[in-house]
DRENZADO-264854 format. One line per field, with one value per residue: residue in one letter; y, x, z of N, C-alpha, C, O in turn. Coordinates in steps of 0.02 Angstrom, whole numbers, plus 50000, padded with zeros to 5 digits. Example, Ala and Ser with C-alpha at 12.3 -4.5 7.8 and 13.67 -1.06 7.14 Angstrom:
! residues 2
code = A, S
n_v = 49716, 49888
n_u = 50660, 50642
n_w = 50390, 50354
ca_v = 49775, 49947
ca_u = 50615, 50684
ca_w = 50390, 50357
c_v = 49835, 50002
c_u = 50660, 50645
c_w = 50390, 50394
o_v = 49834, 50057
o_u = 50712, 50670
o_w = 50423, 50402
! end
This chain:
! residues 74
code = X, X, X, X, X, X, X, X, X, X, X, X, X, X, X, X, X, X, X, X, X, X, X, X, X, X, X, X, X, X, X, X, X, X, X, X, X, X, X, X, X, X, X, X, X, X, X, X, X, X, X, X, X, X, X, X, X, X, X, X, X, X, X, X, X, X, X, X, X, X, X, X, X, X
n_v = 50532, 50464, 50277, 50302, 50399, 50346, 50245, 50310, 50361, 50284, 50201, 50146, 50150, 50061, 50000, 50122, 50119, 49960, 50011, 50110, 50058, 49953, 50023, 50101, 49982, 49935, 50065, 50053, 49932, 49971, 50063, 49987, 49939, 50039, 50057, 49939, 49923, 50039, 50022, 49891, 49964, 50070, 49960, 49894, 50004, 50021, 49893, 49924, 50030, 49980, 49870, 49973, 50035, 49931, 49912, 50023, 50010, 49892, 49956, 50029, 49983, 49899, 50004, 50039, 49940, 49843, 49781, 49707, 49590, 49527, 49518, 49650, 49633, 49593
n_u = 47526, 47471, 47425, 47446, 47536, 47635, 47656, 47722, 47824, 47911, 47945, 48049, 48176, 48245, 48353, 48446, 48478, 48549, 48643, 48721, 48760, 48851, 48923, 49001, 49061, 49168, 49238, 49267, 49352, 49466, 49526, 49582, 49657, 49754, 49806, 49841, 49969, 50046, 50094, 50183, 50247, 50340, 50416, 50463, 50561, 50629, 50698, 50764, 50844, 50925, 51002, 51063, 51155, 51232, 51296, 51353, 51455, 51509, 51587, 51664, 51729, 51819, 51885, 51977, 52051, 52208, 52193, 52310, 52374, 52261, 52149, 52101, 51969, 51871
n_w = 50695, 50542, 50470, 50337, 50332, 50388, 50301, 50181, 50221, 50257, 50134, 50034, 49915, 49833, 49746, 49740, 49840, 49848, 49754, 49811, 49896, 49847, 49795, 49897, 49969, 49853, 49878, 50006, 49983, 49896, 49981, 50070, 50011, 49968, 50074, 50136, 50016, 50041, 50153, 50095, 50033, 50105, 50179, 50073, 50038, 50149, 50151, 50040, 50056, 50162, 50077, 50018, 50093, 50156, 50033, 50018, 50121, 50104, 49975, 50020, 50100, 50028, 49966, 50038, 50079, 50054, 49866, 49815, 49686, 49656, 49531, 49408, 49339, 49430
ca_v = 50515, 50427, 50251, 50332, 50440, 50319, 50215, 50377, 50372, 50215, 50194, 50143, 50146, 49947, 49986, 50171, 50083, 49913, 50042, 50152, 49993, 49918, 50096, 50110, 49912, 49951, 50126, 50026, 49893, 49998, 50107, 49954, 49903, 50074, 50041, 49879, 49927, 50083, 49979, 49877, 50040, 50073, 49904, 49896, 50061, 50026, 49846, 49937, 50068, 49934, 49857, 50012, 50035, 49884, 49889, 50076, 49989, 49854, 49975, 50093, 49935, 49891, 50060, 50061, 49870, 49809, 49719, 49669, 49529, 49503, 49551, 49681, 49643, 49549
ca_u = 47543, 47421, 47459, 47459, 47598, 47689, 47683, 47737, 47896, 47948, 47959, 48125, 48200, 48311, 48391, 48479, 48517, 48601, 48690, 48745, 48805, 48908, 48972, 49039, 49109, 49228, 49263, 49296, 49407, 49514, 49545, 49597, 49719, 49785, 49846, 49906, 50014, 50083, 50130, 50223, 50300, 50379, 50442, 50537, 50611, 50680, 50744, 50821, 50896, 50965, 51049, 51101, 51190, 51271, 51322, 51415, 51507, 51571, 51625, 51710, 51788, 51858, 51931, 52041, 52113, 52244, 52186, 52361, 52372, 52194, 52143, 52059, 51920, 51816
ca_w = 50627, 50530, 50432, 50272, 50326, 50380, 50224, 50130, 50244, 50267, 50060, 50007, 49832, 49853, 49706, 49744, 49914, 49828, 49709, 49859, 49947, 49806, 49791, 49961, 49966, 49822, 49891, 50062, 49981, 49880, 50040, 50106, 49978, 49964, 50161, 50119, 49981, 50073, 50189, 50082, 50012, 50178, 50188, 50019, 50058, 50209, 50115, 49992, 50090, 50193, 50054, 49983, 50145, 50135, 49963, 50026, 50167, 50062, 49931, 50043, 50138, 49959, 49930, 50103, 50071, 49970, 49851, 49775, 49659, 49627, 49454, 49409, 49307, 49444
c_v = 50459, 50360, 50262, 50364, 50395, 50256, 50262, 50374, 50315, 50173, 50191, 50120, 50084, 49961, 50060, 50142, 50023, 49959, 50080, 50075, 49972, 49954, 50097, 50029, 49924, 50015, 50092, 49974, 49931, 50048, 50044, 49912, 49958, 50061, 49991, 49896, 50019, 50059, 49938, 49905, 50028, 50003, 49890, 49934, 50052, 49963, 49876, 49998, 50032, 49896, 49898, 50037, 49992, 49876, 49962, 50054, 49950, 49901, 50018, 50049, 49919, 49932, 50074, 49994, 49875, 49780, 49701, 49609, 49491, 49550, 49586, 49682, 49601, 49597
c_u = 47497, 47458, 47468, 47529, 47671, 47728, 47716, 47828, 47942, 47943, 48036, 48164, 48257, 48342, 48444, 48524, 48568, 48669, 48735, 48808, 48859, 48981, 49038, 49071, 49145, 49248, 49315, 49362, 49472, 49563, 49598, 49684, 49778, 49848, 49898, 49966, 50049, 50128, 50193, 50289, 50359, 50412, 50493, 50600, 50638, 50708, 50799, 50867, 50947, 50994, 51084, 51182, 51248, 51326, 51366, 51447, 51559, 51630, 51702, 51782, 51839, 51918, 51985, 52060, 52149, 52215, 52257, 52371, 52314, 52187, 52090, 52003, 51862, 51759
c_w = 50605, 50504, 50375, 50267, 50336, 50319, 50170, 50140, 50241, 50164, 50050, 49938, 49832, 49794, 49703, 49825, 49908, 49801, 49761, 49898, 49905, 49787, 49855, 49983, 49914, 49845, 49962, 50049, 49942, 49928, 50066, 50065, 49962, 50034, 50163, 50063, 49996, 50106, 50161, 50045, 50066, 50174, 50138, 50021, 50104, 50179, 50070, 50020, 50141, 50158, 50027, 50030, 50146, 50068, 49975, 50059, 50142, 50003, 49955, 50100, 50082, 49956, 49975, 50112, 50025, 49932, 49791, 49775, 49652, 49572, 49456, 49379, 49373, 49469
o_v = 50411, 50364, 50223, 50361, 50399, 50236, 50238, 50380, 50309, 50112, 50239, 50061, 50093, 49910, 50055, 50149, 50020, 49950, 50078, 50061, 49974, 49940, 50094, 50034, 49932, 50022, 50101, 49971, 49917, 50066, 50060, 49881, 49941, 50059, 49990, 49872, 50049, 50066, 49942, 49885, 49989, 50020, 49878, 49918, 50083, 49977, 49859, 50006, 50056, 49864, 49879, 50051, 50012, 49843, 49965, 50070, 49956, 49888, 50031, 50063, 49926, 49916, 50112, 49987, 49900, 49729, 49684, 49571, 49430, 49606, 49573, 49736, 49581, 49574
o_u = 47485, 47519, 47509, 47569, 47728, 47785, 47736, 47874, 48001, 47937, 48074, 48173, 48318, 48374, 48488, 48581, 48618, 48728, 48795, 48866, 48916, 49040, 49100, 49115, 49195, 49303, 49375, 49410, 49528, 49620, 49655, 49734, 49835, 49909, 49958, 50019, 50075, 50189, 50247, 50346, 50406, 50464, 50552, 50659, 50691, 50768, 50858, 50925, 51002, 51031, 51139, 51238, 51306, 51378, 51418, 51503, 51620, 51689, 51757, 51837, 51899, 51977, 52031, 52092, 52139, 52195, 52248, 52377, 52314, 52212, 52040, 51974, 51809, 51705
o_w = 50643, 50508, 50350, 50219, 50312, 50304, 50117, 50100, 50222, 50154, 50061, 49924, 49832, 49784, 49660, 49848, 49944, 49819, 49746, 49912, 49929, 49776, 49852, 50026, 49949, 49818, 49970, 50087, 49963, 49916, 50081, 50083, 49947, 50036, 50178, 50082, 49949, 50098, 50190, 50033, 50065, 50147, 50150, 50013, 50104, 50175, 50065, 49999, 50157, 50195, 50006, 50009, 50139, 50061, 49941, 50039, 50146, 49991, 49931, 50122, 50093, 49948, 49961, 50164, 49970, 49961, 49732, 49824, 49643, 49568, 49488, 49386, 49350, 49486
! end
């Protein structure tokens, strides 16, 4: 391979390569925030299914006590 050829090859366009790069660092961080906020998906949901839980036990504890002589509007 002569040096001609290899100046031919070794040519690189720095500005389809920045653009490529900037491309793929927001492609990379949004990936990354998608993960994180999945994550925190999962995490609410199981919070709120764990109070929803809660909030059936109490109700259903309610409905099999007395509650005579407490008023009913509370």
């Amino acid at each position: 391979m002569s040096e001609s050829d290899l100046n031919a090859d070794s040519h690189v366009c720095i500005g389809f390569i920045v653009a490529t790069a900037e491309i793929e660092r927001t492609i990379a961080h949004m990936e990354a925030d998608i993960a994180f906020h999945h994550s925190q998906t999962r995490m609410f949901e199981k919070m709120l299914k764990d109070e929803q839980k809660k909030l059936g036990e109490l109700v259903s504890n309610h409905e099999h006590s007395s509650c005579e002589g407490e008023s009913s509007d509370v």
